[in-house]
Residue frames as qw, qx, qy, qz and C-alpha x, y, z in Angstrom:
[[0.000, 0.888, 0.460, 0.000, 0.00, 0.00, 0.00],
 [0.495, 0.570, 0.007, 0.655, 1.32, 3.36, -0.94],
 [0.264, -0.366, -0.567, 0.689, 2.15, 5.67, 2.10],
 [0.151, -0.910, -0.312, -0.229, -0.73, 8.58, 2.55],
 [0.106, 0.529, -0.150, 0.828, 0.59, 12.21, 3.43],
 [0.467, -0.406, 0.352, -0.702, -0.19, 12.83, 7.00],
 [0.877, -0.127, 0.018, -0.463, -1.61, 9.44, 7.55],
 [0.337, -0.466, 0.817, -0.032, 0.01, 5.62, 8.61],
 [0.914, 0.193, -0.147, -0.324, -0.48, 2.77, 6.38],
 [0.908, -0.248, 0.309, -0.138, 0.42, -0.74, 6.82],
 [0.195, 0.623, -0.712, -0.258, 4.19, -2.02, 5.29],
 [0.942, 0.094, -0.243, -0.212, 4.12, -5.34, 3.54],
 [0.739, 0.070, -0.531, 0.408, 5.77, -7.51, 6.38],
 [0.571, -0.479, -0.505, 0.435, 5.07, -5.79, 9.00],
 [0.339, -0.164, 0.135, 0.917, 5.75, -2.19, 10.22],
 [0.160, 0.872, 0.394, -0.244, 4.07, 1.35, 9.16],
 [0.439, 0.165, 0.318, 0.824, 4.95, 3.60, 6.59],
 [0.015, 0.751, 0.350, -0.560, 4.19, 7.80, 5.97],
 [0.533, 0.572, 0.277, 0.559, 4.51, 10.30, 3.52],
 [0.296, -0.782, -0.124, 0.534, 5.83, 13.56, 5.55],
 [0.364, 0.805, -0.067, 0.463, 6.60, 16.98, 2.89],
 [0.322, 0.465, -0.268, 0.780, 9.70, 19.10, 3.85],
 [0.251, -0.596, 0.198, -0.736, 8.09, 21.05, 6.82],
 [0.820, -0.473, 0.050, -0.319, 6.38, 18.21, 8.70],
 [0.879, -0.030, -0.252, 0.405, 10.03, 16.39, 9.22],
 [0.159, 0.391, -0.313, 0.851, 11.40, 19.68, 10.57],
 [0.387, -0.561, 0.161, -0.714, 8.66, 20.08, 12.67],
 [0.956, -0.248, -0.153, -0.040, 8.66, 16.54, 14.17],
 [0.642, 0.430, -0.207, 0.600, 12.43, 16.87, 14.58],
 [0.031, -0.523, 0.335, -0.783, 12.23, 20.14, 16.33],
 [0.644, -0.537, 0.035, -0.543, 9.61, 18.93, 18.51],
 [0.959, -0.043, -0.262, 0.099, 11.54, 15.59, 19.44],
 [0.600, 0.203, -0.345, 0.692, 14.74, 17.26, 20.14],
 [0.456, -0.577, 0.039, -0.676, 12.50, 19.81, 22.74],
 [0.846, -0.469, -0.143, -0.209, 11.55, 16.53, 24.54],
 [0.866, 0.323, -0.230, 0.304, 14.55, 15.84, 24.61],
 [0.087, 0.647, -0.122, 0.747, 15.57, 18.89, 26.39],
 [0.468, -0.532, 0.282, -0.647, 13.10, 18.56, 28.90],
 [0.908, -0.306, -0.279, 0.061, 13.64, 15.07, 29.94],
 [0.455, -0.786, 0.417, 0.038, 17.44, 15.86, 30.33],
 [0.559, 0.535, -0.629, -0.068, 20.16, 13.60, 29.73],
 [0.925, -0.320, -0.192, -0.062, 19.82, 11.59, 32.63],
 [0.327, -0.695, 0.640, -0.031, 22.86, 10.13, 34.75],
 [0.704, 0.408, -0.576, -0.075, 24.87, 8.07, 32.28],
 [0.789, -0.570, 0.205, 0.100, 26.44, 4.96, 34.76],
 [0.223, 0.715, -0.634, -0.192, 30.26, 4.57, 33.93],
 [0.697, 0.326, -0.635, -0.070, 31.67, 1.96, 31.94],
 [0.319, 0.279, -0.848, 0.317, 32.68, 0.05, 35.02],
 [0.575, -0.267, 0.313, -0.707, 29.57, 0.12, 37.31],
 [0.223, -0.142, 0.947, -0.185, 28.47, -2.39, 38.70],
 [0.233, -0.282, -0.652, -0.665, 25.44, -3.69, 36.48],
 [0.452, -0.503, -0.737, 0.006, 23.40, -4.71, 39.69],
 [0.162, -0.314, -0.151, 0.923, 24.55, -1.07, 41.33],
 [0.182, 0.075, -0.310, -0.930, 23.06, 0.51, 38.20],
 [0.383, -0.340, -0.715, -0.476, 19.72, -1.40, 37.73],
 [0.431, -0.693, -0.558, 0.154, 18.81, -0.52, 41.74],
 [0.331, 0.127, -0.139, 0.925, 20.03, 2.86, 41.46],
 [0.041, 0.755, 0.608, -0.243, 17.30, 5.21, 43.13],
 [0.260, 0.425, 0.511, 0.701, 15.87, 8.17, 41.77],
 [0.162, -0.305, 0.193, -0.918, 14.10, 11.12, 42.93],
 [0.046, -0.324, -0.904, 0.274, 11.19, 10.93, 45.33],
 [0.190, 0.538, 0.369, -0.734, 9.15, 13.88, 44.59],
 [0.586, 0.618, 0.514, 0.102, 7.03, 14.86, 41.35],
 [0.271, 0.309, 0.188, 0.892, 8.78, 17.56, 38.60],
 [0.015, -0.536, -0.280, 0.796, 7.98, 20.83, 39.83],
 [0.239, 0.404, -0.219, -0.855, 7.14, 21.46, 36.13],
 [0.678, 0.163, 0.398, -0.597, 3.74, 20.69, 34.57],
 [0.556, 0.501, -0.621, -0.233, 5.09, 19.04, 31.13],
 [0.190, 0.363, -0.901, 0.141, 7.36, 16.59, 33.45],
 [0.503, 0.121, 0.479, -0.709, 4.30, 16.17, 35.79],
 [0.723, 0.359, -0.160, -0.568, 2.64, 14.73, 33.02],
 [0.549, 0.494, -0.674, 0.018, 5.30, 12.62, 31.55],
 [0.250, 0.167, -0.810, 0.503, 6.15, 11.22, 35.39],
 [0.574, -0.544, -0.026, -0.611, 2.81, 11.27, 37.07],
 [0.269, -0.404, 0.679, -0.551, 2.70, 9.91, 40.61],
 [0.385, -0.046, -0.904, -0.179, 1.62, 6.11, 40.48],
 [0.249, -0.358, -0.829, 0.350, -0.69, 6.42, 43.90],
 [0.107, 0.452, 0.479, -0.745, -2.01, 9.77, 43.67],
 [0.347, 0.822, 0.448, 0.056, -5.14, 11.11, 41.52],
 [0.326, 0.283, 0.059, 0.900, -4.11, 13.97, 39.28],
 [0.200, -0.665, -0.383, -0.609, -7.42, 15.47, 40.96],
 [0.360, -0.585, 0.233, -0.688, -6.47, 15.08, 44.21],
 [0.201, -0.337, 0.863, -0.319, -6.59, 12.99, 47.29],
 [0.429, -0.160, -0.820, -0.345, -8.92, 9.87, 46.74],
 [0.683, -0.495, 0.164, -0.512, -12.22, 10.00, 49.58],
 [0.790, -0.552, -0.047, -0.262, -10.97, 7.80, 51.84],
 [0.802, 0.092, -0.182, 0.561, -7.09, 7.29, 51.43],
 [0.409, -0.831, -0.035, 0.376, -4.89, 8.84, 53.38],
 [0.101, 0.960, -0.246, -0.089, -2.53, 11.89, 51.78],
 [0.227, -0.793, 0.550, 0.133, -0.19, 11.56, 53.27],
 [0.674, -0.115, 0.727, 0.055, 0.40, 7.41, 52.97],
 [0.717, 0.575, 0.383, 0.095, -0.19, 7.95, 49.12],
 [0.100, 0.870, -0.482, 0.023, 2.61, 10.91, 48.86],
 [0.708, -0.416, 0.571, -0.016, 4.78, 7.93, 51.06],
 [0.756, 0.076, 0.649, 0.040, 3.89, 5.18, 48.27],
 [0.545, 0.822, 0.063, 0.149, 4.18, 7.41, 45.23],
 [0.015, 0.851, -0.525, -0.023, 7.71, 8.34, 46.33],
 [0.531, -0.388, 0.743, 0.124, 8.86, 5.17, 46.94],
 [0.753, 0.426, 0.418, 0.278, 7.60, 3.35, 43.39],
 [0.262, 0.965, -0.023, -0.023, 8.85, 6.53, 42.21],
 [0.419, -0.661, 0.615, 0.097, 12.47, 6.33, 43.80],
 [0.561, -0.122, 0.747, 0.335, 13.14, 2.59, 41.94],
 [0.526, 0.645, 0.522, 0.184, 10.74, 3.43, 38.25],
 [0.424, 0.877, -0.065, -0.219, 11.31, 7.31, 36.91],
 [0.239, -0.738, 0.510, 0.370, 14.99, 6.60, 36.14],
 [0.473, -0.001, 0.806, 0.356, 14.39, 3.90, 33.97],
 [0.337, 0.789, 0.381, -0.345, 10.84, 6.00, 32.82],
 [0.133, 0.795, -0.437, -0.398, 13.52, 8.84, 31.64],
 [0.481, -0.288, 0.718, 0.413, 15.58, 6.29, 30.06],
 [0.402, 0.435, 0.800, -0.093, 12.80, 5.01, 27.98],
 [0.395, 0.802, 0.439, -0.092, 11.47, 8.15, 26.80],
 [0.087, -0.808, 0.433, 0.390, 14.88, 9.72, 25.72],
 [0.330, -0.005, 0.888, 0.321, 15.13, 6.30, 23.60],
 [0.441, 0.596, 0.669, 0.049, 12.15, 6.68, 22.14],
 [0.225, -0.819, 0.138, 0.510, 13.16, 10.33, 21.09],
 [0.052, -0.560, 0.651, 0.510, 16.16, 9.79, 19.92],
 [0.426, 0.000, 0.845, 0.322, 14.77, 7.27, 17.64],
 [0.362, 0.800, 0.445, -0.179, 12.43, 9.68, 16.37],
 [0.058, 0.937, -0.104, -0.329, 14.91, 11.83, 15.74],
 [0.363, -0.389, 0.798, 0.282, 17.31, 9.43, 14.24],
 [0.321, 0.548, 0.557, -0.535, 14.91, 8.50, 12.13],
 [0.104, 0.951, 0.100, -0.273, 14.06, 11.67, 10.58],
 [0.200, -0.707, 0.544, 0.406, 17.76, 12.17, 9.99],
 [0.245, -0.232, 0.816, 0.470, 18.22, 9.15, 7.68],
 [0.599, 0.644, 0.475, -0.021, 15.45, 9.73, 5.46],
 [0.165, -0.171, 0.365, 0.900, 16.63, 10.81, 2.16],
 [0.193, 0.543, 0.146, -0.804, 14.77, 13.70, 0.86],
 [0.550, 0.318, 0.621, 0.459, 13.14, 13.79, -2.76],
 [0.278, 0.536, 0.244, 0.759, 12.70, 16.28, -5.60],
 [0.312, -0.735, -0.399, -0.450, 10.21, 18.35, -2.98],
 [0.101, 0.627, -0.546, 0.546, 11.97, 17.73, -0.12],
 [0.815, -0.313, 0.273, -0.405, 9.36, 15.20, 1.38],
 [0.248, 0.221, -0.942, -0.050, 10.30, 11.46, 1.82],
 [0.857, -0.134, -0.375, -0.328, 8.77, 8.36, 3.02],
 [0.149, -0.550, 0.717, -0.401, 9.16, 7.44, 6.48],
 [0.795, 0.102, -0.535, -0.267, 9.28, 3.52, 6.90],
 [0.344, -0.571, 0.577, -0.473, 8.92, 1.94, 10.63],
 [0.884, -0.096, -0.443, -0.114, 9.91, -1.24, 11.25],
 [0.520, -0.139, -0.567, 0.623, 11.39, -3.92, 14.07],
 [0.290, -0.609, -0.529, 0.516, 11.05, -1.75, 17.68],
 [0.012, 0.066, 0.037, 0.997, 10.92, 1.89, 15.82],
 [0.259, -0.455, -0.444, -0.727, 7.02, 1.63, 15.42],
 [0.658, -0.494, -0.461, 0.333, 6.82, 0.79, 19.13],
 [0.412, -0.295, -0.051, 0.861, 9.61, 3.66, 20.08],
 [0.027, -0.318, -0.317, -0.893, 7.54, 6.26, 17.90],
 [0.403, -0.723, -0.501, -0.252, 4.04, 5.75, 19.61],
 [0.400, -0.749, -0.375, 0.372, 5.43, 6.15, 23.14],
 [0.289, -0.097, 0.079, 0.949, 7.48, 9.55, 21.51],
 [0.349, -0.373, -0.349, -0.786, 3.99, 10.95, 20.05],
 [0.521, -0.655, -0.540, -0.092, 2.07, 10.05, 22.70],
 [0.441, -0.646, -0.363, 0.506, 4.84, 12.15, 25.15],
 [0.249, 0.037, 0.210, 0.945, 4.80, 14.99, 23.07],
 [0.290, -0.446, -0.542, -0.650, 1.37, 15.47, 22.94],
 [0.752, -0.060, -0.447, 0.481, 1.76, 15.09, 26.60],
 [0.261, -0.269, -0.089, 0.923, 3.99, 18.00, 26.96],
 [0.081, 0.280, 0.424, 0.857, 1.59, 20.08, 24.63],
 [0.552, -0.652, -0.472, -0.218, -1.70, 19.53, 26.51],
 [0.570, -0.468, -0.356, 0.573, 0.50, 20.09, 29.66],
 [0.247, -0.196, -0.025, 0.949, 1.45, 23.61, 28.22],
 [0.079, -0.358, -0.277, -0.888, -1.65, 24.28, 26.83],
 [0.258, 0.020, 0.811, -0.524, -3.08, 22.77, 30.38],
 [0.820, 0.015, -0.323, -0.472, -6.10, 20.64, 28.25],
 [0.492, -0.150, 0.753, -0.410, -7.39, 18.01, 30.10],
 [0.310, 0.279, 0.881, 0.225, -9.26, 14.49, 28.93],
 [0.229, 0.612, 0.710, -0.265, -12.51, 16.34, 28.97],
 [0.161, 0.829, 0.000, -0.536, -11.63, 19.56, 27.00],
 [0.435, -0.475, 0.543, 0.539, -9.32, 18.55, 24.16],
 [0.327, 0.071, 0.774, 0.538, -11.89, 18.63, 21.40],
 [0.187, 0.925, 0.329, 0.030, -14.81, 21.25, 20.20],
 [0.136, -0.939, -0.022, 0.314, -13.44, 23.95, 21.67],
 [0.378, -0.548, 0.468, 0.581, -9.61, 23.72, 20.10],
 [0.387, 0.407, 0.625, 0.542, -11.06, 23.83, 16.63],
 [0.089, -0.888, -0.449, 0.034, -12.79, 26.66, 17.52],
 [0.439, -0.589, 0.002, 0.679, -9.51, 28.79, 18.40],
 [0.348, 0.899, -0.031, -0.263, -9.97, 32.29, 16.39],
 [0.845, 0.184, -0.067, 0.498, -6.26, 31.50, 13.91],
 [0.250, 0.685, -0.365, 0.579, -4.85, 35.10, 16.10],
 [0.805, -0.564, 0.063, -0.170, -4.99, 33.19, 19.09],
 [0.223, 0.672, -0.703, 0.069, -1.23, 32.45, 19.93],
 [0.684, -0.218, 0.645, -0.263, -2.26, 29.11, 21.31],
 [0.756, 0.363, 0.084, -0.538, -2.93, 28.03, 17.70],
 [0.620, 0.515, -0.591, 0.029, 0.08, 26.66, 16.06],
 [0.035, 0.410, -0.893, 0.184, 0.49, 24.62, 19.21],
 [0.624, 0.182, 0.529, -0.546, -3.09, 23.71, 19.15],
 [0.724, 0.521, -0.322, -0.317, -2.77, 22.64, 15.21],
 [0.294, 0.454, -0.835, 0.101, 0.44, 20.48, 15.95],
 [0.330, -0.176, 0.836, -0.401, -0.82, 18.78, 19.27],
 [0.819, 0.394, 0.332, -0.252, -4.34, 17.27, 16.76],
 [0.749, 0.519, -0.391, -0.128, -1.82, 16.77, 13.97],
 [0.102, 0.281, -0.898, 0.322, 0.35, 14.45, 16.48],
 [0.654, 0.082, 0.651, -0.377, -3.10, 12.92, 17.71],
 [0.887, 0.302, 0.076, -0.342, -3.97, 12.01, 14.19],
 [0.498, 0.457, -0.737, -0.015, -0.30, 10.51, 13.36],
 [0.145, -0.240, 0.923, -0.262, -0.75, 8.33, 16.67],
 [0.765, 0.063, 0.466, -0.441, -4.09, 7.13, 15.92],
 [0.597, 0.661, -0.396, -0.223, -2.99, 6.32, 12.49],
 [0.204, 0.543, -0.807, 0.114, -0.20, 4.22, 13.94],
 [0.562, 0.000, 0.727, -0.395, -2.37, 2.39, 16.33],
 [0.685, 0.476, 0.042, -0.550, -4.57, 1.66, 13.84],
 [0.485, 0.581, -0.636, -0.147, -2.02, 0.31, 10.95],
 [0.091, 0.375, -0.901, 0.200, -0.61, -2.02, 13.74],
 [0.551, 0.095, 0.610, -0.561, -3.60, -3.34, 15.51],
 [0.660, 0.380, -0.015, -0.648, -4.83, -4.22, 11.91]]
């Protein structure tokens, strides 16, 4: 099947395939190497660690201070909405630090891989007459893409603070001198490349 412009279709043998023009591989790019930013590089272990040192290494205990990460890392015991009726606070702060402490470091790992493979990618497409190409995911890239679109979209909702319940009428609706718009256009053109992907695979 031939790849669709904006859209995922299914690669014979497995695997998903696009058709991205000149602009949308810059802008995926730019936006990948952003996340990229804000995860961080992480704490590399040195060549000599001990492997069983490095795989119980602990990690922070508290949530990012900044709503994007917040997102990306949420807190495994508490509601984003608040304290659940009848659990105690505190004992759910407790239990969210501690799964926290042994899980975000690998988390980060995870989503800086998935990243860089977006962004890696990207890089080794070769351009045609137009400047678009065909972007062809197989083996673990179509895997490593979802969870990269899914935490970009993520970070976007996080900065434009949309929630489940709001993320559709209204942002079509946004007048086009609203400065929210171009990040409100990108964050539904990254929802329709991940449904697209789901889709393709699942099929």
């Amino acid at each position: 099947m031939a790849a669709h412009p904006g859209t995922f279709v299914p690669l014979k043998g497995g695997g998903a395939a696009v058709a991205l023009d000149e602009i949308e591989i810059s802008i995926l790019r730019s936006l990948a190497v952003q996340l990229l930013e804000l995860i961080g590089p992480g704490d590399e272990p040195a060549e000599d660690a001990d492997p069983l040192a490095v795989l119980f290494a602990e990690g922070p205990t508290e949530p990012p201070k900044d709503p994007a990460l917040a997102r990306l890392f949420p807190s495994a015991y508490e509601a984003p909405g608040g304290p659940v009726e009848g659990e105690d606070p505190a004992e759910l702060r407790a239990r969210s630090g501690e799964f926290r402490r042994f899980t975000e470091n690998d988390l980060r790992t995870r989503k800086r891989e998935d990243a860089l493979a977006v962004v890696r990618s990207l890089d080794a497409l070769s351009p045609g007459g137009d400047g678009g190409a065909v972007l062809e995911l197989t083996g673990e890239l179509p895997r490593r893409w979802l969870g990269a679109l899914n935490d970009l979209r993520l970070t976007i909702a996080a900065r434009l603070e949309i929630t489940a319940d709001d993320e559709t009428g209204e942002l079509y609706r946004l007048p086009d001198e609203d400065p929210r718009k171009p990040m409100v256009m990108a964050y539904l053109w990254l929802g329709g490349l991940q449904e697209t992907l789901v889709d393709t695979l699942m099929s």
